[in-house]
C-alpha positions in Angstrom: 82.6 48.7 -78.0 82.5 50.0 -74.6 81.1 53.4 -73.6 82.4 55.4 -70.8 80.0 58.0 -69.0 80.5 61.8 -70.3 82.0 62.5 -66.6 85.5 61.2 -67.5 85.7 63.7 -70.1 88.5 65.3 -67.8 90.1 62.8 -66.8 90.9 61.9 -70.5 92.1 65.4 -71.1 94.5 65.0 -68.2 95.7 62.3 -69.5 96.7 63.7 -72.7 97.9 66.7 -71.4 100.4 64.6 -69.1 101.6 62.5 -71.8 102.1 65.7 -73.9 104.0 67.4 -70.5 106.3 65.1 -69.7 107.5 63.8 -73.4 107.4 67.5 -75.1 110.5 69.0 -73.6 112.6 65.7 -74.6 111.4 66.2 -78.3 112.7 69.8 -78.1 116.3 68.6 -77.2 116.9 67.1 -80.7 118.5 64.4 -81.6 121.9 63.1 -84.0 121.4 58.9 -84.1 119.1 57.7 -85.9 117.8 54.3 -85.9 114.5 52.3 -87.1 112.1 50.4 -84.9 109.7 47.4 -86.3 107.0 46.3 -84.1 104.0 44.2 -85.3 100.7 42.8 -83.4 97.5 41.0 -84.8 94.2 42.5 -85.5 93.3 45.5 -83.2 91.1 44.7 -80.3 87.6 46.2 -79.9 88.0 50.3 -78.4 87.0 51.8 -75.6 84.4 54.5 -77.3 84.2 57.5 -75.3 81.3 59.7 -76.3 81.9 63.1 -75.5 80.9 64.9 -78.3 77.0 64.6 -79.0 75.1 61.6 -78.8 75.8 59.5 -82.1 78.9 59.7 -84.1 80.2 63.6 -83.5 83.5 65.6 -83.1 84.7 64.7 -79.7 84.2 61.2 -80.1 87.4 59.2 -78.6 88.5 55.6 -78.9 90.8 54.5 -76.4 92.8 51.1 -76.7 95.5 49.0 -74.6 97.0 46.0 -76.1 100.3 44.4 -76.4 102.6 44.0 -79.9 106.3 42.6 -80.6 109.6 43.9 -81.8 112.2 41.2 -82.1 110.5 38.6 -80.0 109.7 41.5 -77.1 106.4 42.8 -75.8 105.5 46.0 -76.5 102.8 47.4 -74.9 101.0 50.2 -77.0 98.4 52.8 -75.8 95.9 54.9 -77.9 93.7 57.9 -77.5 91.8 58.9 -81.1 89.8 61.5 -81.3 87.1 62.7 -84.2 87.8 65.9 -85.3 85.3 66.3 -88.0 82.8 64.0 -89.6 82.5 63.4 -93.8 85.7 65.3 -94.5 87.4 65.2 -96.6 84.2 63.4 -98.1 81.5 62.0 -97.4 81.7 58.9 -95.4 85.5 59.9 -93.9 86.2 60.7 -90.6 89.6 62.6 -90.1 90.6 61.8 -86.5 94.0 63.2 -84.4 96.2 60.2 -83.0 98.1 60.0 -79.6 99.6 56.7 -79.4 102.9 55.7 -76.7 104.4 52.6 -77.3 106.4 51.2 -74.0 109.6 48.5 -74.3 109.8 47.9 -71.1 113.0 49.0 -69.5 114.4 50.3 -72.5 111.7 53.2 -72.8 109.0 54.8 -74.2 108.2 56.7 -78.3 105.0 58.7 -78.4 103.4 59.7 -81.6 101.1 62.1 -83.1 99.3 62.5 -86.1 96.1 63.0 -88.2 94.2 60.5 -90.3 91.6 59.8 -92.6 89.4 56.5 -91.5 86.0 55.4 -92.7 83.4 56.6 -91.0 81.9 53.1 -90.3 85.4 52.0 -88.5 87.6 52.3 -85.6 90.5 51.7 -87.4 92.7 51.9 -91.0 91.0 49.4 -93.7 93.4 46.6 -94.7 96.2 47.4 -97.4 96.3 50.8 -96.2 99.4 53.0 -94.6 99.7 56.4 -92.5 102.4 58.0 -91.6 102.5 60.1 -88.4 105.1 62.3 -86.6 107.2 61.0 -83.4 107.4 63.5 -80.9 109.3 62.3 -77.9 110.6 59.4 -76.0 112.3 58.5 -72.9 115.2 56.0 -72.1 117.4 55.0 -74.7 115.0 56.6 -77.2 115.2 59.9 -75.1 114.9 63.1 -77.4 113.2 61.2 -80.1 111.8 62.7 -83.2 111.0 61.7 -86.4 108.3 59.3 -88.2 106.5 56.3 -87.7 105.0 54.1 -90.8 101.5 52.2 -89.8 100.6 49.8 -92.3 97.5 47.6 -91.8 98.3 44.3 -93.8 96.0 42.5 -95.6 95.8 39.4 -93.6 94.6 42.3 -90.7 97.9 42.2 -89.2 99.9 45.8 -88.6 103.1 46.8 -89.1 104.6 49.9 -87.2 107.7 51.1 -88.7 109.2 53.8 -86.1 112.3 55.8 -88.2 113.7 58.3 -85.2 116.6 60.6 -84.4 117.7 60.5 -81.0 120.5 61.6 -78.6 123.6 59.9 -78.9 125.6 60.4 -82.2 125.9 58.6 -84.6 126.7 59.2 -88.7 124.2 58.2 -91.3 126.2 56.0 -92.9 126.7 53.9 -89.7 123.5 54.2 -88.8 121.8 52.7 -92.0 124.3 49.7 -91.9 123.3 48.8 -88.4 119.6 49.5 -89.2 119.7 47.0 -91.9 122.0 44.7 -89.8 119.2 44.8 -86.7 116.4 44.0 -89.0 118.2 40.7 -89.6 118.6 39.7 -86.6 115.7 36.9 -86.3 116.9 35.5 -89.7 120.7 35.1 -87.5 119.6 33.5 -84.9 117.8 31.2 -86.9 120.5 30.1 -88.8 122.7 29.8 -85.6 120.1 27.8 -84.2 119.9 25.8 -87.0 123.2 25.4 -87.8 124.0 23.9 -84.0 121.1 21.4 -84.1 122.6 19.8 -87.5 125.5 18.9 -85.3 123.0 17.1 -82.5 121.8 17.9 -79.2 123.0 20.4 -77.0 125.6 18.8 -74.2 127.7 20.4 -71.4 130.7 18.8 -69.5 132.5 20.3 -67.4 133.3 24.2 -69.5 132.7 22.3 -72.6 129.3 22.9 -74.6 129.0 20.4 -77.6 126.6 19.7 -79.8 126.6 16.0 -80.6 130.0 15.1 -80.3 131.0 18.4 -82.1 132.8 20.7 -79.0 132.0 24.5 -79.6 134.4 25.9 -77.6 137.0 27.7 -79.3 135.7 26.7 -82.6 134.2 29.2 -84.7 132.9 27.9 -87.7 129.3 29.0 -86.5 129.3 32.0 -85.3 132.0 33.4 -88.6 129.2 31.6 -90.8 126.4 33.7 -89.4 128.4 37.0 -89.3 129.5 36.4 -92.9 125.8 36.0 -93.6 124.1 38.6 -92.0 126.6 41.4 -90.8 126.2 41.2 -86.9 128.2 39.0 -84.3 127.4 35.8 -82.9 128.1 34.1 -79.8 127.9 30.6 -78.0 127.3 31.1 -74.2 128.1 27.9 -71.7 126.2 27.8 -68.2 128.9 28.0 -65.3 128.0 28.0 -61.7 125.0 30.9 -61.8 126.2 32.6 -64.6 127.4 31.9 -68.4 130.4 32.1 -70.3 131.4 33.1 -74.0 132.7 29.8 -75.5 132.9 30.8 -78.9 132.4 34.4 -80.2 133.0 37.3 -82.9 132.2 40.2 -80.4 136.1 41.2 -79.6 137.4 43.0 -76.6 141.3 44.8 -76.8 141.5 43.7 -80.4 141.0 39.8 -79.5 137.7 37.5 -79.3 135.9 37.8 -76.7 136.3 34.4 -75.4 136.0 33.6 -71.4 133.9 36.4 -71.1 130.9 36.4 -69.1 127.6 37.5 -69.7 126.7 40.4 -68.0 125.6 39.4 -64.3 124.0 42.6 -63.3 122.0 43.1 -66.7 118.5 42.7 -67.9 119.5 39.2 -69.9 120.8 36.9 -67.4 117.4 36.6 -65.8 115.8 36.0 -68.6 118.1 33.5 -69.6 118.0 31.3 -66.2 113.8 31.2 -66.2 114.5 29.8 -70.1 112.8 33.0 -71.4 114.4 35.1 -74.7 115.7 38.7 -74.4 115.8 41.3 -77.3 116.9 44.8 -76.6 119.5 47.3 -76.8 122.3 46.3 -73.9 125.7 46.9 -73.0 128.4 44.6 -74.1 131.6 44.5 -73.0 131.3 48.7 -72.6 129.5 49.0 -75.8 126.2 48.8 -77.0 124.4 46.0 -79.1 120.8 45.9 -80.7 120.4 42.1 -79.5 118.4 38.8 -79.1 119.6 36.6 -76.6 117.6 32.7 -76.7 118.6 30.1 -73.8 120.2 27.0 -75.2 118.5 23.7 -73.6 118.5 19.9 -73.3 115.3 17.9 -73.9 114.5 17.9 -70.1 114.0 21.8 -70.3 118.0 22.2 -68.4 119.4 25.5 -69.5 122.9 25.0 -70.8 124.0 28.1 -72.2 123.1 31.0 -74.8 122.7 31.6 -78.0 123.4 35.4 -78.9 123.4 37.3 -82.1 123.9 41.4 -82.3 124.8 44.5 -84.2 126.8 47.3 -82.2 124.6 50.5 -82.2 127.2 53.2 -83.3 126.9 56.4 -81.3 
């Protein structure tokens, strides 16, 4: 592990007491949606170890870390500041350390937790097959006002699981919320199947408007995309590339009580770009004046062409 020199001991403590300043008052608003977060990295890099307490393991001691995890196929970049609080206590051989840990999605915003917990006193983190539960206090962007809980579990193949379970502004009943939290959580499995189920049909082709797969023409047919909403609860669509932009071909999102159909992707959004560099989106984003808990994959030909879109979502009630 690497040590810092005792003189950043205040710039450390800014740093928390920022965090803490500019989060705090958006935990104090409340919140009336709730909704559940999964994101999962690998094994936990080595810490920073910041010895500010006296020399050798003491209270004061802080471990500092920076590394990235995934939620849905998206980076999420996660920051931690742990600090010893007292040494074999409970028992001998236990540490009990205070946890400040922000995880960032990009545009979509920010959740910072809190929380206390017990960790051997040989290790900088949980041993595997073990879970801690801490306290969410505060969030910005589309998780502004967040409180709640967040589930770490460190799985036995050293992997970690983060399950974040939050109220935040917006609205939303319980009822709705739980049937789109399930929903969301499916999402990989969708698009998998609507993936799958388009490549049993051939390769991806475009002429003209018309996306096919082998010689089967998706537009306007919506075997597909009814099969994976039947399946897994949330809508599907087939995008087609047209001039810069992409249009819905076959769909189960509606708009005025109809499919969605000739609809374009949003041009001003955070998915098109994506899309046109062949990267994947997942996020929450606005549809058609309405917001979706998404994935969004480009659709392309063996020479790397993007042709279209694949989309699967669940409407985020609120």
């Amino acid at each position: 592990m690497t040590k810092l020199p005792r003189t950043n001991r205040t710039v450390i403590a800014t740093l928390v007491v920022a965090l803490l300043a500019v989060v705090g008052p958006a935990a104090c608003a409340g919140g009336d949606k709730t909704i559940t977060v999964v994101v999962r990295h690998g094994a936990t890099p080595d810490p920073t170890l910041v010895d500010l307490g006296a020399p050798g393991a003491s209270p004061g001691d802080q471990r500092i870390w920076h590394f990235p995890g995934t939620t849905g196929g998206r980076e999420v970049m996660t920051d931690w500041i742990m600090t010893t609080i007292a040494l074999d206590a409970p028992e001998k051989g236990v540490e009990t350390r205070v946890t400040t840990g922000v995880f960032s999605f990009g545009e979509s915003g920010t959740l910072l937790l809190e929380g206390v917990g017990l960790y051997p006193g040989e290790g900088a983190v949980l041993k595997p097959a073990t879970r801690l539960e801490r306290a969410v206090v505060g969030g910005t962007g589309i998780y502004a006002g967040a409180t709640g809980s967040v589930v770490s579990e460190h799985l036995a193949d050293n992997t970690w699981v983060h399950t974040f379970t939050v109220d935040v502004l917006g609205g939303a009943s319980p009822a709705a919320a739980s049937a789109t939290t399930a929903a969301a959580k499916k999402l990989p499995a969708a698009m998998a199947k609507l993936k799958a189920d388009a490549a049993k049909l051939g390769a991806p082709s475009v002429s003209g408007s018309v996306l096919s797969f082998g010689t089967t023409k998706i537009n306007d047919d919506f075997t597909i995309v009814d099969a994976v909403t039947a399946e897994f609860g949330c809508t599907a669509t087939f995008f087609v590339a047209q001039g810069t932009g992409f249009v819905r071909v076959s769909t189960d999102v509606m708009k005025d009580g109809k499919r969605a159909v000739g609809t374009e992707l949003d041009p001003n959004g955070p998915v098109i770009g994506q899309i046109r560099q062949g990267k994947s989106f997942s996020g929450v984003v606005d549809i058609l004046g309405d917001k979706y808990d998404t994935i969004y994959e480009p659709i392309v030909d063996a020479k790397g062409t993007v042709l279209g879109v694949y989309y699967v979502g669940v409407k985020v009630p609120g």
